[in-house]
C-alpha positions as CSV (number, residue, x, y, z in Angstrom):
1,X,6.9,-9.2,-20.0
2,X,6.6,-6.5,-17.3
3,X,4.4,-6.3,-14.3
4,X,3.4,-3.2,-12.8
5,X,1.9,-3.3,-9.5
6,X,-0.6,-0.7,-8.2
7,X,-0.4,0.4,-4.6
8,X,-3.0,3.1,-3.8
9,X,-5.3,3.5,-1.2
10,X,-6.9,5.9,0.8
11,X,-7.0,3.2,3.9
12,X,-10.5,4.6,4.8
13,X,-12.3,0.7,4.5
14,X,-10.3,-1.0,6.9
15,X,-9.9,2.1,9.6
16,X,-8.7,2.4,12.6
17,X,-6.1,-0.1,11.3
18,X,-5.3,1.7,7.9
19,X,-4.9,4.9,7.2
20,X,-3.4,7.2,4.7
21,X,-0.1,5.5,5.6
22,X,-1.1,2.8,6.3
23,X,-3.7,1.3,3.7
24,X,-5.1,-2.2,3.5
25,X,-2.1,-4.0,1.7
26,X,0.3,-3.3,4.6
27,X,-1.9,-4.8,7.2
28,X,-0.4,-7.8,8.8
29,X,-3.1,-10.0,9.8
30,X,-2.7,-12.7,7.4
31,X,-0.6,-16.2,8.0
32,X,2.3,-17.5,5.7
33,X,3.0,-20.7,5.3
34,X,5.1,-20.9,8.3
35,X,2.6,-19.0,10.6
36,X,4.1,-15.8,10.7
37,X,2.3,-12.7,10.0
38,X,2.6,-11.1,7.0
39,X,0.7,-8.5,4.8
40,X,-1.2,-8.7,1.6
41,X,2.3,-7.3,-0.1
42,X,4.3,-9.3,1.4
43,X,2.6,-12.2,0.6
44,X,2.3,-11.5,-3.2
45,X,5.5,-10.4,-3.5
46,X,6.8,-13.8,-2.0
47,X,3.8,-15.6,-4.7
48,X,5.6,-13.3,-7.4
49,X,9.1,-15.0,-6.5
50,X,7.6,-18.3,-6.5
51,X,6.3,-18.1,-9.8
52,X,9.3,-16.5,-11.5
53,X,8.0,-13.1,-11.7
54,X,9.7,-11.0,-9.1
55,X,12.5,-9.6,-11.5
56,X,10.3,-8.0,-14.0
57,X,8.1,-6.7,-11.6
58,X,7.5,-3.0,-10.2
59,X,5.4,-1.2,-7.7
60,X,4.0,2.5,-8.6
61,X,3.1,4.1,-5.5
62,X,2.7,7.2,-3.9
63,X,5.2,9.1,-2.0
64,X,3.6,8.3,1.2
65,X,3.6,4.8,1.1
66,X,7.5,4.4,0.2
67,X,8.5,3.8,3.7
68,X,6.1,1.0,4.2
69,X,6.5,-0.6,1.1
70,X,10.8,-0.5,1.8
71,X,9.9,-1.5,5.6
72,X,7.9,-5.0,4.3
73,X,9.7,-5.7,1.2
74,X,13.5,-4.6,1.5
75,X,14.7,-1.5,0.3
76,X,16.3,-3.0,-3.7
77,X,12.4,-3.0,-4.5
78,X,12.0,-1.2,-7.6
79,X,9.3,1.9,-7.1
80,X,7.8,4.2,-9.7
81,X,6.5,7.3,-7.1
82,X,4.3,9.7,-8.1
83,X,4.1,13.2,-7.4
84,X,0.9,13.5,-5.9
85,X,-2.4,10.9,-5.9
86,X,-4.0,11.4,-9.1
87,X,-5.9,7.7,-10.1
88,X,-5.2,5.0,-11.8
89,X,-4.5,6.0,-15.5
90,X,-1.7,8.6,-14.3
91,X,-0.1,6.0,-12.0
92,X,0.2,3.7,-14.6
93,X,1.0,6.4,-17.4
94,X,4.0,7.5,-15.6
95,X,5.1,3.4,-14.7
96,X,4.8,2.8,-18.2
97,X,7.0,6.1,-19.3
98,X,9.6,4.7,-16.6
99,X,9.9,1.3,-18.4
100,X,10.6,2.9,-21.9
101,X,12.2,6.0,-20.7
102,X,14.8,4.5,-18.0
103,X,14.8,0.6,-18.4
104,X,14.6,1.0,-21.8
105,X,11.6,-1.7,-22.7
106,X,11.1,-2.4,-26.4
107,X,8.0,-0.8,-27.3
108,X,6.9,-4.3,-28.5
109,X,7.4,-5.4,-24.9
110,X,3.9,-6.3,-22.9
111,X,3.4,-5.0,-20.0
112,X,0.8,-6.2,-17.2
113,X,-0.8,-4.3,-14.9
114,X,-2.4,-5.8,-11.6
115,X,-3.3,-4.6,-8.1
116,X,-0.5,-4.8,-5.5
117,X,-2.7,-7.2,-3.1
118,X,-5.1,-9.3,-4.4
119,X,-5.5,-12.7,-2.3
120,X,-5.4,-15.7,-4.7
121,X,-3.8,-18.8,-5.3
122,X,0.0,-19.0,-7.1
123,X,-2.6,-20.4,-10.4
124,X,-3.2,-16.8,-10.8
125,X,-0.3,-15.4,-11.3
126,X,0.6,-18.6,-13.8
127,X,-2.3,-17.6,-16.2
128,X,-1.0,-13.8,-15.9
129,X,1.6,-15.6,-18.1
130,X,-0.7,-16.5,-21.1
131,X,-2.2,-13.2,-21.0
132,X,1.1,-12.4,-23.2
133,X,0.5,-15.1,-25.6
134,X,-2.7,-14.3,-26.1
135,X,-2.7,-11.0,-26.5
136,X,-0.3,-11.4,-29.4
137,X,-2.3,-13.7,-31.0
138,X,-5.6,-11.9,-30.7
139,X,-3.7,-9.4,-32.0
140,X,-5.9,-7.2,-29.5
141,X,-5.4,-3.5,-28.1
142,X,-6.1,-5.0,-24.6
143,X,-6.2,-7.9,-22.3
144,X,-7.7,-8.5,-19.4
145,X,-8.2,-11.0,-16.8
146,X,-11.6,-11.9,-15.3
147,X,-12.5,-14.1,-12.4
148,X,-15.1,-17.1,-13.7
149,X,-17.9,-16.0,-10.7
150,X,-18.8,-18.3,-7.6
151,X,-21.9,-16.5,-6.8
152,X,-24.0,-13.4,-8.5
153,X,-22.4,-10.8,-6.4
154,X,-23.5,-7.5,-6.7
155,X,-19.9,-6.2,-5.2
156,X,-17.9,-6.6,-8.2
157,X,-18.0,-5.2,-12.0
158,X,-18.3,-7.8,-14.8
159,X,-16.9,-8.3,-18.0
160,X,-19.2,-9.3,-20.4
161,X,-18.2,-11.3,-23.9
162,X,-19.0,-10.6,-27.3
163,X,-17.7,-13.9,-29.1
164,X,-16.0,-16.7,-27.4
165,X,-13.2,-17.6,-29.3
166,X,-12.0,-20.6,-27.4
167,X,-11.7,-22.2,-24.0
168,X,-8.7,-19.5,-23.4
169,X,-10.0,-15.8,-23.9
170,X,-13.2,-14.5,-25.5
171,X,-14.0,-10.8,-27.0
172,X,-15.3,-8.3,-25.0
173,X,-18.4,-6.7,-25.6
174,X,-19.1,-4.2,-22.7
175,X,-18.6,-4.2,-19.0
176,X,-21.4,-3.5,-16.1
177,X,-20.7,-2.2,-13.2
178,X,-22.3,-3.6,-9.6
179,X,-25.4,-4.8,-10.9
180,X,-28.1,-5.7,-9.1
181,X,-28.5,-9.7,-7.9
182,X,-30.8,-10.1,-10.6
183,X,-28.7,-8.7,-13.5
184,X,-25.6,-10.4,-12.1
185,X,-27.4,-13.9,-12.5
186,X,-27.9,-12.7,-15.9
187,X,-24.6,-11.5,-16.6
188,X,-22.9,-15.1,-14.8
189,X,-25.6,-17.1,-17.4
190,X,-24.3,-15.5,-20.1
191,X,-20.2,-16.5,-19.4
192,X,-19.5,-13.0,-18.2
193,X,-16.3,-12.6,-15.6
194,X,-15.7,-10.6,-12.6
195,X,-13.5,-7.9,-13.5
196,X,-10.7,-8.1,-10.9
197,X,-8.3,-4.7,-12.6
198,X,-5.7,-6.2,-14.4
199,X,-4.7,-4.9,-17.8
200,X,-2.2,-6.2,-20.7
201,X,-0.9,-4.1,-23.5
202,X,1.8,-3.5,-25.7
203,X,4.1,-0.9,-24.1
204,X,3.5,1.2,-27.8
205,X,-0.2,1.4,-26.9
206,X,0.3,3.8,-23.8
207,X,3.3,5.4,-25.0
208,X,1.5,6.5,-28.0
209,X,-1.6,7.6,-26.6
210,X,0.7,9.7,-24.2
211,X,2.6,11.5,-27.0
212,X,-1.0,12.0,-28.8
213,X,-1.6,13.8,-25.8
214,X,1.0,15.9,-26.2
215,X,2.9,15.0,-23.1
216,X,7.1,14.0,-22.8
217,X,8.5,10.7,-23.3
218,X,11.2,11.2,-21.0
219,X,10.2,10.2,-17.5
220,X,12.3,12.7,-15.2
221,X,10.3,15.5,-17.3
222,X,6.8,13.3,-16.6
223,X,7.3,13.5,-13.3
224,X,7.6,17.1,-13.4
225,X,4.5,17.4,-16.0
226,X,2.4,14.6,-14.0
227,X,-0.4,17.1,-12.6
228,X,-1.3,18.0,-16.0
229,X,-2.5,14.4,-16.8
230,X,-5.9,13.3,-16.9
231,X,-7.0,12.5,-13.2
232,X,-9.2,9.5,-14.4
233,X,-9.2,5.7,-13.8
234,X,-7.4,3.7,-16.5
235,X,-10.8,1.9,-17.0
236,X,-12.3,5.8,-18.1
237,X,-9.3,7.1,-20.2
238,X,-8.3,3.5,-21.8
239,X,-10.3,1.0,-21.4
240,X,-13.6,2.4,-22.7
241,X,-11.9,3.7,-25.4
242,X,-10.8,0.8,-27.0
243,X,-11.8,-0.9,-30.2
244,X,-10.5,-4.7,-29.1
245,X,-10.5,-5.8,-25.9
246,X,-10.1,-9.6,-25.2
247,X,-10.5,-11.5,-21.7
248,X,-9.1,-14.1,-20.2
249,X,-11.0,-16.2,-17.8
250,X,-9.3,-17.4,-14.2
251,X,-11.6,-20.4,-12.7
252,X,-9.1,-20.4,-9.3
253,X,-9.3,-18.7,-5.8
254,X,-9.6,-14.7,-5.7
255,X,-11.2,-12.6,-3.2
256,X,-10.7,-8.8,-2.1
257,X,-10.1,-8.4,1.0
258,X,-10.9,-4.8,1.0
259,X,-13.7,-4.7,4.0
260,X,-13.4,-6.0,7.6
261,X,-15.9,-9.1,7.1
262,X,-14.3,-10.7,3.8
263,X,-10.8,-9.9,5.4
264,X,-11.8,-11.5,8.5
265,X,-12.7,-14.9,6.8
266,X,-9.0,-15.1,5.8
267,X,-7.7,-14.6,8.9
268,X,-6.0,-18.0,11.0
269,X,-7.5,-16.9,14.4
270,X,-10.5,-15.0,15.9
271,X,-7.9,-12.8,18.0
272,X,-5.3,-10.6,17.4
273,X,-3.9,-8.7,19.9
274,X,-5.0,-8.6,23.4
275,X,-8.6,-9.7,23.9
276,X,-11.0,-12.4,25.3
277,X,-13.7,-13.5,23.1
278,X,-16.8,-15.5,25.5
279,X,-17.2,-19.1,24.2
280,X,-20.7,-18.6,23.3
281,X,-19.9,-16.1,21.1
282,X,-20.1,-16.7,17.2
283,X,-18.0,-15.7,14.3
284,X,-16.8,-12.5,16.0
285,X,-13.3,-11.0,15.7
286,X,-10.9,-8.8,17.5
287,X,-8.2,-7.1,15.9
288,X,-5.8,-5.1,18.8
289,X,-2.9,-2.8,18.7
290,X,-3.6,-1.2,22.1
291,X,-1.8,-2.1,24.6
292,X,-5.5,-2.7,26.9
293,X,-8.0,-5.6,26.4
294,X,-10.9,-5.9,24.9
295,X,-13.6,-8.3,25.9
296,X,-16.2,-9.6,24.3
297,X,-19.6,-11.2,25.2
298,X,-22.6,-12.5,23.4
299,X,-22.3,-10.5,20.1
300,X,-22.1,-12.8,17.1
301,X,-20.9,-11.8,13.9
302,X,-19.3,-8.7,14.8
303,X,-15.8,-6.8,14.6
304,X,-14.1,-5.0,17.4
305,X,-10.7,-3.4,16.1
306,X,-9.0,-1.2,17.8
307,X,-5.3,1.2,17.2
308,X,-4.2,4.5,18.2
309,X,-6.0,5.9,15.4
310,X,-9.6,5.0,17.1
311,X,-11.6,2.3,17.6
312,X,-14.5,0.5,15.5
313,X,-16.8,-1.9,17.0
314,X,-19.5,-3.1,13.6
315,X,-21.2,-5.8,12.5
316,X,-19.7,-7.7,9.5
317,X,-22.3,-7.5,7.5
318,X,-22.5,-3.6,7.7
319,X,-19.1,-3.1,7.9
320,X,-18.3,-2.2,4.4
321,X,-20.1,1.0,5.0
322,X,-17.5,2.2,7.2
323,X,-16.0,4.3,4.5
324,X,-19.1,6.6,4.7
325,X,-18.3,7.5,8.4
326,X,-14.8,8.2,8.4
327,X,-13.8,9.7,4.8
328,X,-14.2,12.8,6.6
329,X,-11.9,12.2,9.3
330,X,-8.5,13.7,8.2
331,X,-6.3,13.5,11.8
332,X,-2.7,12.6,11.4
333,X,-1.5,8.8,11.5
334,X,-0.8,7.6,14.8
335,X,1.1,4.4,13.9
336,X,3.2,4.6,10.6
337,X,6.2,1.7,9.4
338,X,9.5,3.2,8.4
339,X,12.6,2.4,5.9
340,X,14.1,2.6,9.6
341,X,11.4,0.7,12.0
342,X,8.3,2.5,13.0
343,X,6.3,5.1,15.8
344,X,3.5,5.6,17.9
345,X,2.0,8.9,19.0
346,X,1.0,8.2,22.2
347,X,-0.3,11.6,23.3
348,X,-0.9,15.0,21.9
349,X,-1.9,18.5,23.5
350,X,-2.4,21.7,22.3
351,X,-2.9,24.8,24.4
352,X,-4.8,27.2,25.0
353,X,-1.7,29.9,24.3
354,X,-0.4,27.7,21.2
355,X,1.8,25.6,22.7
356,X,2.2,22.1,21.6
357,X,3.2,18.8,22.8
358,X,3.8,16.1,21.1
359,X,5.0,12.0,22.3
360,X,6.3,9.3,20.6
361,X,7.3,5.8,21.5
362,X,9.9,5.1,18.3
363,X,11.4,1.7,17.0
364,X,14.3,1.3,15.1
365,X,15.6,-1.6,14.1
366,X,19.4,-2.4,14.7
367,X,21.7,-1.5,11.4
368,X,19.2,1.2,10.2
369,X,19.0,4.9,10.6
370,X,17.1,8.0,11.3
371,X,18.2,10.8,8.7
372,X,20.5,13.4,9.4
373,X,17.7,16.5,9.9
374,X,16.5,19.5,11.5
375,X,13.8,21.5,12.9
376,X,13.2,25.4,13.4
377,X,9.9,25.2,14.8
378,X,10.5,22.5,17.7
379,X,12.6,21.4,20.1
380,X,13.1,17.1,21.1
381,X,13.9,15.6,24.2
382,X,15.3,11.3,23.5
383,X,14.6,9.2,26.1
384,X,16.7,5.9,25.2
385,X,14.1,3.1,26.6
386,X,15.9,-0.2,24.8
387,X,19.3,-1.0,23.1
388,X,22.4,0.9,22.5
389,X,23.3,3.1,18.9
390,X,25.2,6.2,17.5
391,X,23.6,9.4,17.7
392,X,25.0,12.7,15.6
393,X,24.5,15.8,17.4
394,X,25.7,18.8,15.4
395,X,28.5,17.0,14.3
396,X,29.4,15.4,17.1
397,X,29.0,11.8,17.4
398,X,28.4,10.3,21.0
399,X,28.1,6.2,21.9
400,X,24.2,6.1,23.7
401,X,22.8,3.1,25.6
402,X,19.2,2.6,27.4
403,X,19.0,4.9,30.4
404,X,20.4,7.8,28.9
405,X,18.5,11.2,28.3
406,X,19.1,13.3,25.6
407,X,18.5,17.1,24.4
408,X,18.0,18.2,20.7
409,X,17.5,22.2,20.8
410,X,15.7,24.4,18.0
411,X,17.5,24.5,14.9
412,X,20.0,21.5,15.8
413,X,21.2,18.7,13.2
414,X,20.6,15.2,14.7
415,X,20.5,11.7,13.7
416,X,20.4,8.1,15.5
417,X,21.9,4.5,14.1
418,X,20.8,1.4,15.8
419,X,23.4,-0.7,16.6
420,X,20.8,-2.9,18.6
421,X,17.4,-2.9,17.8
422,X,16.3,0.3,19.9
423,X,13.0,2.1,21.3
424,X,13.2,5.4,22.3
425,X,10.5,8.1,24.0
426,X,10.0,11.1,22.1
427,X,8.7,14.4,23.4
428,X,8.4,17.4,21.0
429,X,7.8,20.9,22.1
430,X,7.1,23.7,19.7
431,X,4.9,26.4,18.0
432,X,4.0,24.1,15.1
433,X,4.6,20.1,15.1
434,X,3.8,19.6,11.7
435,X,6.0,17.0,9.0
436,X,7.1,19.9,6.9
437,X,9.3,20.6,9.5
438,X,11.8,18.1,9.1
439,X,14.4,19.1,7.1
440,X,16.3,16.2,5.4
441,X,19.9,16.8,5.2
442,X,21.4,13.3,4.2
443,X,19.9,9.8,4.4
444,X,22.1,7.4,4.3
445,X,24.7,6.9,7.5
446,X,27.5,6.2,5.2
447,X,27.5,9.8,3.8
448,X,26.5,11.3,7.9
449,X,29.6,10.0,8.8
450,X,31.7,11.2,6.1
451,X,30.3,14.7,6.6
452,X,30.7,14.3,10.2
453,X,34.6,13.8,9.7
454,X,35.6,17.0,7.3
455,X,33.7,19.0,9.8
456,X,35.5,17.4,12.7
């Protein structure tokens, strides 16, 4: 068995935190068992090791979100990207493609496909075990997994059953999206599930309906074909087409933490960050990654969360609405995690005559690397705050230490190693400070030293 793990996001329902860079599942707000923090990856990626599913498991992704996803989980995770954002059935078109194509699945293999962060109990991921048994013994098309329901929530699509063939799956007989309170009651009377998006099938099932389609089986030419396939949810182009669906109910702990007031309920204290919360004050939050307080006094039931993206101050209750307000807003990130550490624009001008200025406080993290690169429309000025590394100047490579200042002209090729973790000030000057501007000559410091010595 094979899991495939979805990580998509537009990072909209949790801003200013997330962002397109940044969505929900890289958040770290959340307590392990040891009291660190950790994000919703991270912690079921460690609930995947515990249960013995790590090693067949893979993460399809965007290109964005690489970075992050090497950042929080180490950089041997296997990662299907694709080309461009295109919903759910493409993502997991192209996974599946990748598991025949290059890992060379058997097309009787099963393959399960589950969102990269849902918070649950390790029970959950046991019982995404069975779904291979009983899929093969249902001989079905698909199989789900649905959450038994706490409550008639009107949040949540259900799953509703046709037969019940025993205590471990029943046959599905339609779904209903986010019904009213009423309906749900209904729905929860009649044995229906929550559907929480995770899918088994036999590999042969996609790959077939992909070559019906007319599309390659080789993955390297998928990649190149992906904008040609359907951009519709896997729910719309599969699941509603299918003839035998079964479902297998889960009775133990699940929840989405998608919104601030259900994600807030998870988390181990009522402050993050720099803030002061008045003792009178009830079931409030704050969540800070400024470097200034916040304060708050006599507002119960609210969220104040603030980063250098903006700040949000809501009620819990009405916070799940915040998506309404901001899917419009389209500035740049101003906080994104690395494969190398991590920035923070800390101020940007443009003027009047075109001009722009750009500053960064940068982290990288001792033994990693910034990539050997370019830029013809900017110049950079390095201001070496904390620790000491390497740093490649048009072949030339120079031992640098806190204190020291350095200059990166138009058009020159530069890169930085950490030998100690490191912080550095950034300050970019230039007609057009845009990320297509950074021309990637090598990535890995290995090979930047190597070219650095036949050109010495």
């Amino acid at each position: 068995m094979k899991l495939v793990l979805l990580s998509g996001g537009s990072g909209k329902r949790l801003w200013p935190l997330s962002n397109d860079a940044r969505s929900k599942q890289f958040l770290k707000v959340l307590n392990d068992e040891n009291g660190n923090k950790v994000s919703m990856v991270q912690r079921v990626w460690n609930q995947l090791k515990d249960t013995g599913l790590v090693g067949d498991s893979i993460i399809a992704t965007s290109k964005g979100q690489v970075d992050m996803i090497y950042n929080q989980l180490g950089a041997d995770i296997p990662i299907v990207i694709e080309p461009e954002r295109r919903d759910t059935f493409p993502a997991i078109a192209l996974a599946s493609i990748y598991l025949y194509s290059i890992e060379e699945c058997d097309l009787d293999e099963i393959v399960v496909v589950l969102p990269v962060d849902p918070f649950v109990d390790n029970h959950f991921f046991r019982k995404i075990k069975e779904m291979e048994k009983m899929l093969l013994e249902s001989d079905a098309q698909l199989a789900l997994l649905g959450v038994t329901p706490t409550f008639p929530s009107e949040k949540y699509g259900y799953i509703v059953p046709k037969e019940i063939i025993n205590n471990d799956y029943f046959v599905v007989d339609s779904f209903k999206e986010k019904p009213n309170s009423e309906m749900a009651k209904e729905l929860i009377n009649n044995n229906a599930l929550w559907n929480c998006g995770v899918f088994a099938f036999k590999l042969s099932y996609i790959v077939d309906l992909i070559q019906e389609s007319n599309f390659t089986l080789d993955y390297e030419s998928l990649v190149k074909e992906y904008s040609g396939l359907p951009k519709n949810s896997f729910d719309y182009e599969v699941v509603e087409k299918a003839d035998h669906i079964i479902a297998l109910p889960y009775d133990g702990y699940w929840k989405d933490l998608g919104t601030w007031n259900t994600l807030t309920e998870e988390m181990a204290t009522s402050i993050m960050g720099k803030g002061i919360i008045s003792e009178s004050t009830v079931n409030s939050h704050i969540i800070n990654e400024l470097d200034i307080p916040i304060t708050l006094l006599g507002l119960n039931n609210v969220v104040v969360a603030a980063s250098p993206d903006g700040i949000l101050v809501t009620d819990k209750e009405t916070s799940p609405k915040i998506k309404e307000y901001v899917g419009s807003l389209n500035d740049r990130p101003m906080y994104e995690e690395r494969r190398w550490g991590w920035y923070r624009v800390l101020e940007y001008v443009k003027y009047e005559e075109g001009n722009e200025i750009l500053t960064k406080r940068i982290g990288i993290t001792a033994g990693k690397n910034l990539s050997y690169h370019v830029h013809y429309k900017r110049s950079e000025v390095w201001t070496i705050v904390k620790g000491e590394g390497i740093f490649v100047l048009n072949d030339n490579l120079q031992h640098v230490r806190s204190g020291e200042v350095l200059h990166i002209p138009l058009s020159s090729k530069h890169a930085l190693k950490a030998i100690t973790d490191m912080e550095i000030i950034e300050v970019q000057t230039g007609s057009e400070l845009i990320e297509e501007d950074v021309i990637r000559l090598l990535t890995h410091w290995d090979d930047i030293i190597e070219i650095n010595k036949v050109n010495q």
